[in-house]
Structures are given as structure tokens and as C-alpha cells.
DOFISE-431225 format. One record per residue (C-alpha): residue number from 1; x, y, z; residue in three letters. Coordinates in steps of 0.1 Angstrom, whole numbers, plus 5000, padded with zeros to 4 digits. Each point is the difference from the previous one (the first is absolute). Layout:
// residues N
+-----+------+------+------+------+
! pos !    u !    v !    w ! code !
+-----+------+------+------+------+
! NUM !    X !    Y !    Z !  ALA !
...
+-----+------+------+------+------+
END
This chain:
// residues 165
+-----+------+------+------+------+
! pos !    u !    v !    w ! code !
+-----+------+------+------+------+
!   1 ! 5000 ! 5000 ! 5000 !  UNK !
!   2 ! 5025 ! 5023 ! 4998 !  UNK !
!   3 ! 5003 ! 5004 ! 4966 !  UNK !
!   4 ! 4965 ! 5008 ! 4993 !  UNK !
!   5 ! 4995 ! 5035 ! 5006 !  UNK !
!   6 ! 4964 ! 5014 ! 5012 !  UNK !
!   7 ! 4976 ! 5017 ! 4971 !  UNK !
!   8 ! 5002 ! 5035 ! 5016 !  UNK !
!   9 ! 5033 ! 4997 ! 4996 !  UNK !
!  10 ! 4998 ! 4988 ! 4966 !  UNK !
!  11 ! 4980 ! 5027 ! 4994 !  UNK !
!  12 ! 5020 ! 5029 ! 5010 !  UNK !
!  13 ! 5030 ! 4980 ! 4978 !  UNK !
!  14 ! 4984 ! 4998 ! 4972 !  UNK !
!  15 ! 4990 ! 5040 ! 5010 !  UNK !
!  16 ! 5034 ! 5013 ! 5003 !  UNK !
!  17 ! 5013 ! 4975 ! 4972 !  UNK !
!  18 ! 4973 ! 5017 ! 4973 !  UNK !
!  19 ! 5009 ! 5036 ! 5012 !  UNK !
!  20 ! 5037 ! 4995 ! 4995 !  UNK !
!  21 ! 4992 ! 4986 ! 4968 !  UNK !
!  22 ! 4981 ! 5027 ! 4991 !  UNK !
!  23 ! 5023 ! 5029 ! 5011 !  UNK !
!  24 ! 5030 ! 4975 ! 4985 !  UNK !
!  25 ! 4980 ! 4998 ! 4964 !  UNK !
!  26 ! 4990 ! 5036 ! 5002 !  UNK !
!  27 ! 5035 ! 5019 ! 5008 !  UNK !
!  28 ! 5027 ! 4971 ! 5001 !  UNK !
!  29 ! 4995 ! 4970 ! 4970 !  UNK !
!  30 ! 5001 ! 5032 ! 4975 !  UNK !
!  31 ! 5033 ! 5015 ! 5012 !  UNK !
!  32 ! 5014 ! 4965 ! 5006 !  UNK !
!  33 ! 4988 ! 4992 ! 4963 !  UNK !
!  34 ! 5014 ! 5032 ! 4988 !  UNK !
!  35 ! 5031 ! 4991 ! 5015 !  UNK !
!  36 ! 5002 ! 4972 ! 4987 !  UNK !
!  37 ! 4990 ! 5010 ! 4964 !  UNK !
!  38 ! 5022 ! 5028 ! 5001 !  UNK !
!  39 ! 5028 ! 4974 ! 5012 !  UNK !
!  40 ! 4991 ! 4981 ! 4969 !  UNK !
!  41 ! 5000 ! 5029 ! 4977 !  UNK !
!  42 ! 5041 ! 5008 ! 5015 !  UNK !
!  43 ! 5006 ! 4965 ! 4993 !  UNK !
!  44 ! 4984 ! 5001 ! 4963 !  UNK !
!  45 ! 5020 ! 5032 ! 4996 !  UNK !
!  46 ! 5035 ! 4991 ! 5017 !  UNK !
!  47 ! 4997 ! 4963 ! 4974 !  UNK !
!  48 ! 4990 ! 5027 ! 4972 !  UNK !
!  49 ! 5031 ! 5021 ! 5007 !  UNK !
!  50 ! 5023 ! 4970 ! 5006 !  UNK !
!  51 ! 4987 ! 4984 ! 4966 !  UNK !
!  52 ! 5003 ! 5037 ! 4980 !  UNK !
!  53 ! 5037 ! 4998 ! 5023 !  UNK !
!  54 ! 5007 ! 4964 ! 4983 !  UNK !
!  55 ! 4991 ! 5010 ! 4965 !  UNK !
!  56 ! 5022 ! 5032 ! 5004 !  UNK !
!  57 ! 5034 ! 4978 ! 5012 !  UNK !
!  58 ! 4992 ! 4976 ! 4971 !  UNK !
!  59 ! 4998 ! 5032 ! 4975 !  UNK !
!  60 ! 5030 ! 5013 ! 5014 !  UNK !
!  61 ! 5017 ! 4964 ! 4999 !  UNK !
!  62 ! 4992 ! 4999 ! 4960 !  UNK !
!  63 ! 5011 ! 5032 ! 4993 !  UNK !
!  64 ! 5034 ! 4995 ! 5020 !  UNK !
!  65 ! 5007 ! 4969 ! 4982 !  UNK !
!  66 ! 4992 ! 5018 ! 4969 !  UNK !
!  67 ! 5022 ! 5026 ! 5003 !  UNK !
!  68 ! 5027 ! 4972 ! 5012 !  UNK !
!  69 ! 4991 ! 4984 ! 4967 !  UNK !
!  70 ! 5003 ! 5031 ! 4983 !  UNK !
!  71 ! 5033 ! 5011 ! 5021 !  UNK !
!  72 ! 5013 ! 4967 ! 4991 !  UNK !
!  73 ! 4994 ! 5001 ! 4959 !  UNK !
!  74 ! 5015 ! 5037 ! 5004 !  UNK !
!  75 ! 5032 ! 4987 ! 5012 !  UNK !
!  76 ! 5000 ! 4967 ! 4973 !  UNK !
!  77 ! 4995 ! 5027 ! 4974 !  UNK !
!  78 ! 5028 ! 5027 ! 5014 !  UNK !
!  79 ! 5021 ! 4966 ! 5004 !  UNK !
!  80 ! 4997 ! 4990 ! 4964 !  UNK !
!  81 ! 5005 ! 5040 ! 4989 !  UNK !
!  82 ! 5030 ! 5005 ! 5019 !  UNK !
!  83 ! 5013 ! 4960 ! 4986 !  UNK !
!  84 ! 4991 ! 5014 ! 4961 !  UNK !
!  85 ! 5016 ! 5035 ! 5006 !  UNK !
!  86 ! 5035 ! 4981 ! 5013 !  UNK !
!  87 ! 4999 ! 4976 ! 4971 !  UNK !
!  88 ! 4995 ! 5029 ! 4977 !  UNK !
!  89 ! 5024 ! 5028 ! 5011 !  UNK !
!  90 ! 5021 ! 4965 ! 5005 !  UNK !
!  91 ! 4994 ! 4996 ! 4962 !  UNK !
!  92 ! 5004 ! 5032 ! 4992 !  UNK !
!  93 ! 5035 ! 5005 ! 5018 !  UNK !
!  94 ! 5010 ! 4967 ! 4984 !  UNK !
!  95 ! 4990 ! 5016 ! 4964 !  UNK !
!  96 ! 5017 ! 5034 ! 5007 !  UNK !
!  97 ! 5034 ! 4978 ! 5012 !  UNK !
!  98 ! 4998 ! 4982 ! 4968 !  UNK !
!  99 ! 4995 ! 5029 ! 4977 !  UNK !
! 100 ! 5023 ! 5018 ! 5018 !  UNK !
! 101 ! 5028 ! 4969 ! 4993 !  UNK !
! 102 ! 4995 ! 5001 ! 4966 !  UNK !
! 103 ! 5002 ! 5035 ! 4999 !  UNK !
! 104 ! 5034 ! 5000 ! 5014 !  UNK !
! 105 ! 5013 ! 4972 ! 4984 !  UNK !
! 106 ! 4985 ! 5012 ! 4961 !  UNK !
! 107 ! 5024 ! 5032 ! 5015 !  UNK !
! 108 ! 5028 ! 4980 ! 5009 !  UNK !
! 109 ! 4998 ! 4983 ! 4965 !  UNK !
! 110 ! 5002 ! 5036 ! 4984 !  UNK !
! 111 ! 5029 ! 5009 ! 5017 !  UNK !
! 112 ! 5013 ! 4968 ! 4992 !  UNK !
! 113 ! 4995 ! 5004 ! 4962 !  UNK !
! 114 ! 5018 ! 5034 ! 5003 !  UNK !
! 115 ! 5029 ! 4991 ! 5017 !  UNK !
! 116 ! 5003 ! 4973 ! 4971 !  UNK !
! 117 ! 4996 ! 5024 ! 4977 !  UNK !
! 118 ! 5025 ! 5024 ! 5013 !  UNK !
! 119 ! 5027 ! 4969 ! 5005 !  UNK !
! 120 ! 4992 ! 4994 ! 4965 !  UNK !
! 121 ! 5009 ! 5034 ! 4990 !  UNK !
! 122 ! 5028 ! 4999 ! 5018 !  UNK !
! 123 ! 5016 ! 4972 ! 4989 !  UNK !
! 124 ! 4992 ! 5012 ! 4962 !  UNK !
! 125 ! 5017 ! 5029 ! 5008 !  UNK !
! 126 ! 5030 ! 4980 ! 5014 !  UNK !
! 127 ! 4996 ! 4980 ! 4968 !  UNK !
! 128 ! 4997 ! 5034 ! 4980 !  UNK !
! 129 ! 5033 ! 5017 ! 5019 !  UNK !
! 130 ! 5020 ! 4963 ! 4996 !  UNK !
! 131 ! 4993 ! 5001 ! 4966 !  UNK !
! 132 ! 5009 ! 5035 ! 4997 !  UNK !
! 133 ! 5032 ! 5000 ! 5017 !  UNK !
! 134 ! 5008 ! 4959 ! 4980 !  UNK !
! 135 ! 4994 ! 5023 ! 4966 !  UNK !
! 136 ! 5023 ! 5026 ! 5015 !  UNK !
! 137 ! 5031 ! 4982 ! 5006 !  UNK !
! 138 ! 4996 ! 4976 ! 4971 !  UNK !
! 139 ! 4999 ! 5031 ! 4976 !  UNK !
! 140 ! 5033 ! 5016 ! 5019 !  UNK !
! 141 ! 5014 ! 4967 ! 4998 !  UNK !
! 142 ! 4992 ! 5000 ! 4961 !  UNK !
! 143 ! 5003 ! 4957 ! 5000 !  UNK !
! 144 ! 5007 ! 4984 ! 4969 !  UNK !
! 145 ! 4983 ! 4967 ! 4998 !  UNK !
! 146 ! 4970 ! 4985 ! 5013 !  UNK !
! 147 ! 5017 ! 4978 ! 5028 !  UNK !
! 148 ! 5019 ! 5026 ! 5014 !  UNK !
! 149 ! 4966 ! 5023 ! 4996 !  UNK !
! 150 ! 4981 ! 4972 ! 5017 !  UNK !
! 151 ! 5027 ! 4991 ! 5028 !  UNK !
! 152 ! 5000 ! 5035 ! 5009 !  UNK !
! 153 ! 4965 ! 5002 ! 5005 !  UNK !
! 154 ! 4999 ! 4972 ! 5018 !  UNK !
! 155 ! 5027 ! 5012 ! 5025 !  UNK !
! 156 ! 4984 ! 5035 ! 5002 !  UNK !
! 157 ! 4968 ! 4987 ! 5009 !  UNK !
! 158 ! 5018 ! 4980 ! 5031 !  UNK !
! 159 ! 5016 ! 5032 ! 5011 !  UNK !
! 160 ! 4970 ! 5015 ! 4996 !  UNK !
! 161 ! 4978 ! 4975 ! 5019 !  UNK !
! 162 ! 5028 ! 5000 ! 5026 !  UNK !
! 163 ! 5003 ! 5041 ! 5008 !  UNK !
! 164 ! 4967 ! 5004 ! 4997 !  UNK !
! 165 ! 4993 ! 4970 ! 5031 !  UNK !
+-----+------+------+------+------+
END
């Protein structure tokens, strides 16, 4: 018998039990379910934020790998400009060395030809002055026959050979 309670006192329970119910449904279940909406509605926003947040990072992500990619075939291309421009001025260099070669040697080849040509003068005009000075002294000498014409020639042209060495 002591758990069953006594209808007057049921009655004043059930009383005080419907009038905080009332005052409960009339000024507290509508903040509390503001509360808890408005809780909702930070939630929905804060997960609306963080997905707009996620979306941004992965934009940024793509656009920093892009630009990687982009920095990246940049330097392949400066690579393969700066490898052409050294094979060319390489080429180039080569080119000028070469023409420059033949320049001096078609020069040293002209030079060449006119140092032969002035030995070649020279020795004519040896030949000419021998000759000159051979007719000289066989005309003083006034020989009489060919083989004492041609012996002194001969020995003229030895003395000749010999003073002028």
C-alpha cells in the first residue's frame, strides 16, 4: 500500500502536472523549439560554409597544380630554348672559325704565290746578270774555237754559281 497514492492526491498531481504543462507549452516548448531550430539552422549553415570552404581548397588545389603544370612546361620550354640557342651560336662560332681558317690560309697561299714569284724573278735576274757578265768576258776574251768558247762558259758559270753562293 505504499505505492498507491490516495485520489486527492492524484488529483492535485494530475493539477499541478496539467498547469506546468500548460505554462511549459505556452512560454517554454516554443523557445526550447526555437533553440533548437535555430541550433539546426547554425548547424545547416556551419556544414554550408565548410562545404563552400571544401569546394574553395579543391579550386585552389586545381589552380595551384595548374600553374605548377604550367611553371613546369615554362621551364621544359626555356630548357629547350636555352639547349637550341648554345647549339646554334655553337654552330655559328664553329662556321665563323672555319671561314675564318680558310680566310687566312687562301691569304697565306697569296703570299706564298708572291714570294714564288719574286724568287723566280730573282733568280731570272741572276740568270740574266750571269749571262751578262759570261757574254762579257767571253767577248774580252775574244776565244777562237767552240771548245775553248764552251770550256770557258762552262768555267765561268762555276765561278759564277760559286761568288754568287
Amino acid at each position: 500500500m505504499l505505492l498507491q497514492p490516495e485520489a486527492g492526491l492524484l488529483f492535485w498531481m494530475f493539477l499541478s502536472f496539467g498547469i506546468v504543462f500548460a505554462v511549459l507549452a505556452k512560454f517554454g516548448f516554443p523557445i526550447i523549439t526555437k533553440m533548437v531550430e535555430d541550433r539546426n539552422a547554425y548547424i545547416e549553415k556551419s556544414l554550408d560554409a565548410a562545404k563552400e570552404a571544401n569546394k574553395q581548397l579543391a579550386h585552389i588545389k586545381e589552380q595551384s597544380e595548374a600553374i605548377l603544370a604550367s611553371a613546369r612546361e615554362e621551364q621544359v620550354k626555356i630548357l629547350k630554348d636555352a639547349e637550341s640557342t648554345r647549339t646554334r651560336i655553337i654552330n655559328e662560332s664553329k662556321e665563323l672559325a672555319r671561314a675564318e681558317g680558310l680566310k687566312e690560309l687562301e691569304e697565306l697561299r697569296k703570299q706564298m704565290k708572291l714570294e714564288k714569284e719574286d724568287a723566280i724573278k730573282d733568280i731570272r735576274r741572276q740568270v740574266a746578270d750571269l749571262s751578262v757578265d759570261i757574254a762579257e768576258k767571253i767577248i774580252r776574251n775574244n776565244l777562237n774555237s767552240n771548245t775553248e768558247q764552251m770550256a770557258m762558259i762552262d768555267r765561268l758559270i762555276d765561278e759564277s754559281m760559286v761568288s754568287k753562293s
